[in-house]
C-alpha positions as CSV (number, residue, x, y, z in Angstrom):
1,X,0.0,0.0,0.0
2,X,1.5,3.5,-0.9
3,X,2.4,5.8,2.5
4,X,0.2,8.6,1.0
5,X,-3.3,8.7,2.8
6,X,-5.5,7.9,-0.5
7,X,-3.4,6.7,-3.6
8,X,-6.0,7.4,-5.8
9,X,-5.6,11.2,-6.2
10,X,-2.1,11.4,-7.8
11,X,-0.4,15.1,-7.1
12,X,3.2,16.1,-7.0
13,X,3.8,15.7,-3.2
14,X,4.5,12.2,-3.4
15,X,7.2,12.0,-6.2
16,X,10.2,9.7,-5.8
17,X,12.6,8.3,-8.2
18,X,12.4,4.5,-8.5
19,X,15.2,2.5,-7.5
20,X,17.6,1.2,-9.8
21,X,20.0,-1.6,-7.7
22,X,18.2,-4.8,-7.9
23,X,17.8,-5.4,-3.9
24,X,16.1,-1.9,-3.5
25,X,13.6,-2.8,-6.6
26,X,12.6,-6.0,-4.4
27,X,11.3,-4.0,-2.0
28,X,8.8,-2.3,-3.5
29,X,7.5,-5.8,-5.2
30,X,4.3,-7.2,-4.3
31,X,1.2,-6.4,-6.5
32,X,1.7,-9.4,-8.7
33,X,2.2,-11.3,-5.2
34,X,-1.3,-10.2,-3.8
35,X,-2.5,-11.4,-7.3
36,X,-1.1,-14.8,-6.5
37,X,-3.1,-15.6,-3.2
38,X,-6.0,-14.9,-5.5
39,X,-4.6,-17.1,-8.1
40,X,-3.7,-19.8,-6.2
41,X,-6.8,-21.2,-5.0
42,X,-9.7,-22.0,-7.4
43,X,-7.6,-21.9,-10.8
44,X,-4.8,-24.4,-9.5
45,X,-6.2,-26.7,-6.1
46,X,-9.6,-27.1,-7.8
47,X,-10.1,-26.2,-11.7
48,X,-6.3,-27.4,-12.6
49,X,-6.5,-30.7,-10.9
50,X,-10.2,-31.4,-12.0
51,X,-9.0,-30.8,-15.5
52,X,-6.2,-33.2,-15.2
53,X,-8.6,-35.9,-13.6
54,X,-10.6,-35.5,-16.3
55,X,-8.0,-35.6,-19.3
56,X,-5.0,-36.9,-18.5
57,X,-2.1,-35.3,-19.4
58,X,-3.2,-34.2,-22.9
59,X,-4.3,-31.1,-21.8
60,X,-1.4,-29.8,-20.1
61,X,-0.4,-27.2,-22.4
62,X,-3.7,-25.6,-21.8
63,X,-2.7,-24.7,-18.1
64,X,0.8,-23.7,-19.1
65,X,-0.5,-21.7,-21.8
66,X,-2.8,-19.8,-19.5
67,X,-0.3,-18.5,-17.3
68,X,2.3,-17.8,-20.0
69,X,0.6,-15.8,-22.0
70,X,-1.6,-13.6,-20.3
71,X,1.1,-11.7,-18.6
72,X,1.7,-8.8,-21.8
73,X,-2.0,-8.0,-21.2
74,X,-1.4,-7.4,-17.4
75,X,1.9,-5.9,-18.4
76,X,-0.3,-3.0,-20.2
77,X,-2.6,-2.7,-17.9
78,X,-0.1,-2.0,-15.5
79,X,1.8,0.5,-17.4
80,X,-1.9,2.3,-18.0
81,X,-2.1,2.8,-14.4
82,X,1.2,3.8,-14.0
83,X,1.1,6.7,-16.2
84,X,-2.4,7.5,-16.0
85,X,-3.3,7.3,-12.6
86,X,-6.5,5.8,-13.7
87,X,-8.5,2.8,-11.7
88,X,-9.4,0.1,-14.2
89,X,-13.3,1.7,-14.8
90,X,-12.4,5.2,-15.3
91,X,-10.1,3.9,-17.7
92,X,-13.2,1.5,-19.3
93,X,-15.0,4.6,-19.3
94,X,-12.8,6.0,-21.7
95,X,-13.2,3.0,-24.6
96,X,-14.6,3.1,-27.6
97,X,-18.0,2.4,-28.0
98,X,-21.6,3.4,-27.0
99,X,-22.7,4.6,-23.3
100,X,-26.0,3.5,-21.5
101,X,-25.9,6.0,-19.1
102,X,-23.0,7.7,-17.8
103,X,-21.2,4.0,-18.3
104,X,-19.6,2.2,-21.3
105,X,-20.5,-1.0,-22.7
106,X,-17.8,-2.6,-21.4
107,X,-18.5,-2.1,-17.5
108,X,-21.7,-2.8,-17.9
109,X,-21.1,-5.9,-19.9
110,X,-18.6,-6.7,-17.0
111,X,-21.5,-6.2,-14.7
112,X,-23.5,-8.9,-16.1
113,X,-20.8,-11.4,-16.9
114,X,-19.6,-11.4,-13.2
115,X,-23.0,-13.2,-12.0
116,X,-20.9,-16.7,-13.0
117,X,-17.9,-15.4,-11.1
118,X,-20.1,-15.6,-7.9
119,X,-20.6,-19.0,-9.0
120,X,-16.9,-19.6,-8.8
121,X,-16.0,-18.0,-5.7
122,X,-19.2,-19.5,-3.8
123,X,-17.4,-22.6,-4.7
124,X,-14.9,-21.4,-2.9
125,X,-16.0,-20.6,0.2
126,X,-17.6,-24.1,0.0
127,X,-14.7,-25.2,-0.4
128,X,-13.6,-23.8,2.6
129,X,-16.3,-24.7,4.7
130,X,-15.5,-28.8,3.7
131,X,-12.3,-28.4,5.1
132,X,-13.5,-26.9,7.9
133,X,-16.5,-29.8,8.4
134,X,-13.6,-32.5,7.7
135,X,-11.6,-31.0,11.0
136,X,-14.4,-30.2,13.7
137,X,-17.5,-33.0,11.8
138,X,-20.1,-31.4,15.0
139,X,-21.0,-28.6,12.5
140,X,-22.5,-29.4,8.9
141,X,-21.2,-27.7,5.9
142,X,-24.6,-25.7,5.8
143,X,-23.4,-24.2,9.1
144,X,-19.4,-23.9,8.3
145,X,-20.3,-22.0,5.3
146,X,-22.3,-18.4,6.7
147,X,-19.4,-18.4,8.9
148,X,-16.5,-18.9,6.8
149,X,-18.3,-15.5,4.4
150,X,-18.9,-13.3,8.2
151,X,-15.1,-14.2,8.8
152,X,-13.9,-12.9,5.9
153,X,-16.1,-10.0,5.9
154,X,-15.0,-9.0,9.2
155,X,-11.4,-9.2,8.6
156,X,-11.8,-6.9,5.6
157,X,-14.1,-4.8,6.7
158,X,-11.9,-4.0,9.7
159,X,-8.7,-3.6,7.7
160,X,-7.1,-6.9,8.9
161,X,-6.2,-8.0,5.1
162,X,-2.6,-7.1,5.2
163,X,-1.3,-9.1,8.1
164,X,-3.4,-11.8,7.3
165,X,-2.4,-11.7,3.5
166,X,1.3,-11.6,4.5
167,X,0.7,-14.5,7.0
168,X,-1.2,-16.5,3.7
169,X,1.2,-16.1,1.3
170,X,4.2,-17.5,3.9
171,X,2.1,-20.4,4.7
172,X,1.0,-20.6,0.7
173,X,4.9,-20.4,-0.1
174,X,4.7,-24.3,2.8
175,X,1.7,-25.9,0.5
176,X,3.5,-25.1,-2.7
177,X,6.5,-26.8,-1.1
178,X,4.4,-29.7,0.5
179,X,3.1,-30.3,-3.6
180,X,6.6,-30.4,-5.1
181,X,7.8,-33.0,-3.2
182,X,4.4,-34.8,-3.8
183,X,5.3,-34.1,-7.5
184,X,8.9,-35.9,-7.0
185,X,7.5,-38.6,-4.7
186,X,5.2,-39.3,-7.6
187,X,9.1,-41.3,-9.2
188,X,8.6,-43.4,-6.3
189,X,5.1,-44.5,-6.5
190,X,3.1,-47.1,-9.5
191,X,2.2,-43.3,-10.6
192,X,5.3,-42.4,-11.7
193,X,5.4,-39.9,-14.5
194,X,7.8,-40.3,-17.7
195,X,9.0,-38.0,-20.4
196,X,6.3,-39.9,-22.3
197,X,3.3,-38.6,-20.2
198,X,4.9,-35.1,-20.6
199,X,5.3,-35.0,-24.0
200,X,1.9,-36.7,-24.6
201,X,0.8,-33.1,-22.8
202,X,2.4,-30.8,-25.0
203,X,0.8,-31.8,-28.3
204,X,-1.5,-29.4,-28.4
205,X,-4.4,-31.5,-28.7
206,X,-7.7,-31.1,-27.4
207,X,-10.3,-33.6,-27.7
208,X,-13.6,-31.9,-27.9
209,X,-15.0,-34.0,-24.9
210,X,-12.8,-31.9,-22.7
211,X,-13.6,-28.9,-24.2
212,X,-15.4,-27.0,-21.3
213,X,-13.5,-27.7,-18.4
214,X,-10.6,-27.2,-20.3
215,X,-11.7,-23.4,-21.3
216,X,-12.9,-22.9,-17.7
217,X,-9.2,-23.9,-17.0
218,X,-7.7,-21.8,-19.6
219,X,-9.8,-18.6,-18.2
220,X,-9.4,-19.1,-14.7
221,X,-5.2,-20.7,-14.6
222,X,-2.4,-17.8,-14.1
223,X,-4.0,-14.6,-13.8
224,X,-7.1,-14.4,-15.0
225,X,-9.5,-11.4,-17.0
226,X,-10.5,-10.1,-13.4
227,X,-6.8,-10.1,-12.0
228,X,-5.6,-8.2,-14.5
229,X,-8.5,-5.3,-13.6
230,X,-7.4,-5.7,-10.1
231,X,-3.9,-5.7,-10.7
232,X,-4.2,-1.3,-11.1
233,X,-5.9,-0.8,-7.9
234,X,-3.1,-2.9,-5.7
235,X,0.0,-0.7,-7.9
236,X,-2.0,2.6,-7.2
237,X,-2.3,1.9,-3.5
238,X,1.6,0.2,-3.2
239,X,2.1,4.2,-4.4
240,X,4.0,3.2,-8.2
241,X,1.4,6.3,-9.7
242,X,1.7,8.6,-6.7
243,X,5.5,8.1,-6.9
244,X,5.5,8.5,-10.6
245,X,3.3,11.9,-9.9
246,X,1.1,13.6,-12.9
247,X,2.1,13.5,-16.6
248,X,1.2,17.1,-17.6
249,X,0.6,18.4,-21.0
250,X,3.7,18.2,-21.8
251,X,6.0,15.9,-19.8
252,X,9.4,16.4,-18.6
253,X,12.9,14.5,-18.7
254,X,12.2,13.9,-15.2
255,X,8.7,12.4,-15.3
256,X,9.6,10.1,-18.5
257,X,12.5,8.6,-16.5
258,X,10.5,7.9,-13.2
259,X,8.0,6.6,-15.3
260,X,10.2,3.9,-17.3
261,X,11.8,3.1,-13.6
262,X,8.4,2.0,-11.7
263,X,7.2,0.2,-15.1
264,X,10.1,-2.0,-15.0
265,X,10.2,-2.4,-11.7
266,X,6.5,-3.0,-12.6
267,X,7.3,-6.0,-15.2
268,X,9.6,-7.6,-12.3
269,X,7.2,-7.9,-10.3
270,X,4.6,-9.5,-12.5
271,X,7.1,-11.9,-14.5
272,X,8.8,-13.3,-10.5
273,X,5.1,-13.7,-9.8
274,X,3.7,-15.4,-13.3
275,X,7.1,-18.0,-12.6
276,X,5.5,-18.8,-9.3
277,X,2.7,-19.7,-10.5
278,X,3.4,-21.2,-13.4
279,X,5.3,-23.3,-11.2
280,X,2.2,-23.8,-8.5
281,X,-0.5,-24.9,-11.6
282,X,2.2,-27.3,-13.6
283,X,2.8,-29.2,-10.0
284,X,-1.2,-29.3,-9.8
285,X,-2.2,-30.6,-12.8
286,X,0.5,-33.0,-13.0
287,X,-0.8,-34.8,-9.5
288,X,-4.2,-34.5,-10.7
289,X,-3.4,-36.4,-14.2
290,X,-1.2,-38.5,-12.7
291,X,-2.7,-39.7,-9.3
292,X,-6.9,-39.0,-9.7
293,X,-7.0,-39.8,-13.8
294,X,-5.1,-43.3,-13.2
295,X,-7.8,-44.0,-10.3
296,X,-10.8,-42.6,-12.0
297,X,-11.3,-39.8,-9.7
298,X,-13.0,-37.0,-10.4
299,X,-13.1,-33.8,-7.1
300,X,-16.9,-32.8,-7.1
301,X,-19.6,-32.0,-5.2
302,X,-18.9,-32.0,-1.1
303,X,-16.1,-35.0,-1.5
304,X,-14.0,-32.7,-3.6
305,X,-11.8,-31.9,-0.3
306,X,-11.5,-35.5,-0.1
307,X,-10.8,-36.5,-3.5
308,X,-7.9,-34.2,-4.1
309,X,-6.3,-35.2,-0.7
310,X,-5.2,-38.3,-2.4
311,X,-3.3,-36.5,-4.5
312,X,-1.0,-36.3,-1.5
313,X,-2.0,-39.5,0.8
314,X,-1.2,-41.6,-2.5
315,X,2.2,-40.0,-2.6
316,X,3.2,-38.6,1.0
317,X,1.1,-41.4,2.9
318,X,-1.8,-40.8,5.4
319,X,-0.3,-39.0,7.8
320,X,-0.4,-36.1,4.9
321,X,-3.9,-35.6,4.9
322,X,-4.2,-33.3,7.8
323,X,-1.3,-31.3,6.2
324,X,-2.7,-31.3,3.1
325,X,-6.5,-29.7,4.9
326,X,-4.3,-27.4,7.1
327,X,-2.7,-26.0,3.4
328,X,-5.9,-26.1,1.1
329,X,-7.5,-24.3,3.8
330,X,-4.9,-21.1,4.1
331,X,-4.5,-21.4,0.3
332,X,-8.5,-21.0,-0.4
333,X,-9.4,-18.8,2.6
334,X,-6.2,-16.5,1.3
335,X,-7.9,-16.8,-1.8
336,X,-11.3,-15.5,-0.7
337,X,-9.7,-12.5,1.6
338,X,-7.8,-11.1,-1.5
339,X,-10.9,-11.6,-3.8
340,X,-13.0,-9.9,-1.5
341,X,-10.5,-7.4,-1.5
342,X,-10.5,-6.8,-4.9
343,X,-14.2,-7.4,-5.9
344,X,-15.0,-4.5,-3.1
345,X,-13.1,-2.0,-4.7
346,X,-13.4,-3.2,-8.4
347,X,-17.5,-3.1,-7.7
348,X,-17.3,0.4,-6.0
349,X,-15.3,1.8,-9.0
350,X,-17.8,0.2,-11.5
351,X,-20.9,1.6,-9.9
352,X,-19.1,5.1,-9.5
353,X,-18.4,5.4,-13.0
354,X,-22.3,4.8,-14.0
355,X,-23.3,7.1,-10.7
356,X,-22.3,10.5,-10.0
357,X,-20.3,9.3,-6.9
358,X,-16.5,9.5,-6.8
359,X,-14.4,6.9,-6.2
360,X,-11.3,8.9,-5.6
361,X,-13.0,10.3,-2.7
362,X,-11.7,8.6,0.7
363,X,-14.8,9.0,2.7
364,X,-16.5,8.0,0.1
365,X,-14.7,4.7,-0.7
366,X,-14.3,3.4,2.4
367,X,-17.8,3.2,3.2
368,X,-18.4,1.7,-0.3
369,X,-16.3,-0.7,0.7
370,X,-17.1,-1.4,4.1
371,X,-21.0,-1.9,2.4
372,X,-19.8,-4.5,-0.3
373,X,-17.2,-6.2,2.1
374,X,-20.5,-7.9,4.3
375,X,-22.9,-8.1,1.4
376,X,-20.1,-10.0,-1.6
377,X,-19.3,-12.9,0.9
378,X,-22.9,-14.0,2.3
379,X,-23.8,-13.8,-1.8
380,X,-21.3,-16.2,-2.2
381,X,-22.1,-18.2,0.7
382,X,-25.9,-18.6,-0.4
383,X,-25.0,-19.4,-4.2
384,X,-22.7,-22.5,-2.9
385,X,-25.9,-23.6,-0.4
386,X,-27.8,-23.3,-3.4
387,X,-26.0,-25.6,-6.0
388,X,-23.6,-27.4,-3.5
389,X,-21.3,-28.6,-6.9
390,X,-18.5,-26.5,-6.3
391,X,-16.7,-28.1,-9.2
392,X,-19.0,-26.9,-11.9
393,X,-19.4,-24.1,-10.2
394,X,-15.9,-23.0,-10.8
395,X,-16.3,-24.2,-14.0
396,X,-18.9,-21.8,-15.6
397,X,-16.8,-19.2,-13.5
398,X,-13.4,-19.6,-15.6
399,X,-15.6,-19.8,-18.7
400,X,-17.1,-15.9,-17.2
401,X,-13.1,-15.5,-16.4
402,X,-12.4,-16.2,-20.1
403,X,-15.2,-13.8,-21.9
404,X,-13.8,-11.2,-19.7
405,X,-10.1,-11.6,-20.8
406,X,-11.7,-10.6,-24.1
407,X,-13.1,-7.3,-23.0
408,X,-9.3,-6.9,-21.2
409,X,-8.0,-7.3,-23.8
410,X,-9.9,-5.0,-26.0
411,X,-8.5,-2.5,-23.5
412,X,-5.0,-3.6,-23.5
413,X,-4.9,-2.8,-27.3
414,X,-6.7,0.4,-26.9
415,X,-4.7,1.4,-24.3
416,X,-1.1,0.1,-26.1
417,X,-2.5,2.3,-29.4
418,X,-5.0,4.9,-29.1
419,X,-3.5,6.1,-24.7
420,X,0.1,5.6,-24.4
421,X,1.9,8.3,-24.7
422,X,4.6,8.3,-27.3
423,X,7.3,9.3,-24.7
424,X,6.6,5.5,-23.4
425,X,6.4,3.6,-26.7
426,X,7.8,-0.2,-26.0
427,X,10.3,-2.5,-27.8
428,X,10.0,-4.3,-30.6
429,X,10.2,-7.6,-28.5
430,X,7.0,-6.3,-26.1
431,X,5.3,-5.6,-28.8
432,X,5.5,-8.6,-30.6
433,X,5.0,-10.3,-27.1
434,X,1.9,-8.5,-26.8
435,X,0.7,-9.2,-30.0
436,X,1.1,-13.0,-29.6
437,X,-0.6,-12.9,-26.1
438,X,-3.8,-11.2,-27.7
439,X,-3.9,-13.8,-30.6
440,X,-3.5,-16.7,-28.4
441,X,-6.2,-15.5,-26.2
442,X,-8.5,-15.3,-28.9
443,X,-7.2,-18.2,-30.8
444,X,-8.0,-20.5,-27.9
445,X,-11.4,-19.0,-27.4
446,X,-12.5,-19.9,-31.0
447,X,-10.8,-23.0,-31.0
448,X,-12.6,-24.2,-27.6
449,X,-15.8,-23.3,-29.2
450,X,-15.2,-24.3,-33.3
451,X,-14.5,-28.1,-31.0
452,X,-17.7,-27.8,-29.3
453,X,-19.8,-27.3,-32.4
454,X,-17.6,-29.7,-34.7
């Protein structure tokens, strides 16, 4: 978060140069890190490993492919924010297109898609609440789960999300661990993986029986259409815009080269975290093709806790399985507190741009906030109570995840060609990065659904 008392109103009084020694630049990582305790949770313990359960290996190139290439459009995103000061929906505001209202297309269009992405995260907090009902059986699920959402509320509303994201990602770092050395006790097992199964993943095949979950896993894997619009508001408040200060009409020497500092040190910090990741979902997958697909195991419904703890018992032996709850649960209730995080102040931008509220305002905000932090989570909570298959319900939620990587990325190009200033024009190399990011997107989109129809 940025020292300045609201981040969101960028003025000259917070200018600093960025640093240029590689140790100092580590210290002022950490967006693309708060990203990852979102990431980590649905898209890799749950979507990943049904997908491999499902398919096999055949489809690991999906999930690798999904957190490779999504980075340019966060990339641009970033630098938007950087140099514009804008939060993601005042920038929307700004697209091409028609208005209903005082709001584009594309936030209300974003509106209406996010009704599956309460799907997905009331999986989560089911999710959650399985773990919870697997420890302490006296309470049902039905009564674990209204308390899991009030906990979370609570913590955010009160401002307890830093210590206890801090605390999450240490104890994320110990599961991701714990799931490597699963992966390399796998050698030692009759689930042993070759070069073979590997390869066998990297075809690029996709048979068109696998076609859903597998674009629910390539929306939702690596960061996904709704992390990349979150990924401004956690660089404006680390302070990257405020320390960059206002552009001007006509920008200096000075502002061009503080600029250029805090976007690379911007691109460090979302490349270190994309590897982690990356990382995290291959190790994932690779249990859940190897250990549940061999066994016929599919995690759904309320045994889905249960089913991907073999992943770990088969490898690690019994005496894993409580280490293996203790994990899942900090990785998905980490999940949940930086969601709500997010969602609270992505939803409160959105309704301010089609309102005649303002965001930027502190007072304002905070009480937006506060409102949405109690209402998100017991939404959640009664969607999972609802439909109790937390597996589909993730599901249609990276599919949501997916359609709205296209709006992103309908921005990202507007924003590379039609709102960068020239001062900041990139390389060659990003470019051409960028351009093979947004055809890949789209390109696995239309593939996923010509193999439906076909």
């Amino acid at each position: 978060m940025s020292e300045r008392a609201n981040p969101y109103v960028i003025t000259e009084d917070t200018i600093a140069d960025p640093p240029v020694h590689w140790w100092e630049r580590l210290k002022f990582l950490g967006p693309g890190f708060i990203l990852s305790a979102s990431i980590v949770g649905s898209g890799e313990l749950i979507m990943t490993t049904q997908l491999g359960a499902r398919a096999g290996f055949v489809c690991l190139w999906v999930v690798l492919l999904s957190c490779l290439i999504k980075v340019a459009v966060q990339l641009e995103f970033g630098k938007h924010a950087i140099f514009s000061g804008e939060t993601t929906f005042a920038a929307f505001n700004k697209l091409p297109g028609p208005k209903f209202g005082r709001g584009n297309w594309s936030i209300w269009t974003w509106l209406v898609i996010m009704a599956l992405k309460f799907l997905q995260v009331g999986a989560i907090v089911g999710g959650v609440a399985i773990i919870l009902h697997m420890a302490m059986p006296a309470l049902g699920i039905h009564v674990w789960t209204p308390i899991v959402a009030v906990s979370v509320s609570l913590l955010v509303f009160r401002g307890y999300y830093q210590p206890i994201e801090k605390i999450s990602l240490v104890m994320i770092g110990a599961f991701t661990i714990l799931t490597l050395v699963s992966v390399f006790m796998l050698q030692k097992t009759e689930f042993a993986v070759s070069w073979a199964d590997i390869g066998s993943g990297l075809q690029f095949e996709l048979p068109a029986v696998y076609v859903a979950v597998a674009l629910g896993a390539f929306g939702i894997t690596g960061v996904g259409g709704d992390e990349v619009m979150m990924y401004n508001y956690w660089l404006l408040e680390k302070g990257y815009a405020a320390k960059t200060g206002p552009r001007g009409e006509t920008p200096n020497a000075a502002w061009i080269r503080r600029a250029k500092g805090w976007i690379r040190i911007m691109y460090l910090d979302a490349i270190l975290a994309m590897v982690a990741y990356t990382i995290v979902t291959a190790a994932f997958y690779v249990l859940g093709a190897a250990v549940l697909n061999a066994q016929g195991l599919v995690p759904e419904k309320d045994e889905i806790v249960e089913t991907l703890s073999q992943m770990y018992t088969q490898t690690l032996g019994l005496g894993a399985k409580g280490v293996f709850l203790a994990g899942a649960f900090v990785v998905l209730y980490s999940t949940l507190l930086s969601a709500l995080a997010g969602w609270t102040r992505m939803f409160s931008d959105a309704f301010a741009q089609i309102t005649k509220w303002d965001f930027t305002d502190e007072k304002t905000r905070t009480k937006m906030v506060a409102i949405l932090a109690w209402i998100i989570p017991l939404m959640w909570a009664a969607l999972f109570l609802f439909f109790r298959a937390p597996g589909l319900m993730v599901m249609l939620g990276g599919i949501a995840t997916a359609i709205i990587l296209l709006i992103v990325l309908f921005a990202a190009i507007h924003f590379r060609y039609k709102r960068l200033p020239p001062e900041l024009k990139p390389s060659w190399v990003y470019d051409t990065a960028f351009w093979i990011s947004a055809l890949a997107i789209v390109g696995v989109g239309v593939y996923s659904v010509w193999s439906a129809v076909s």
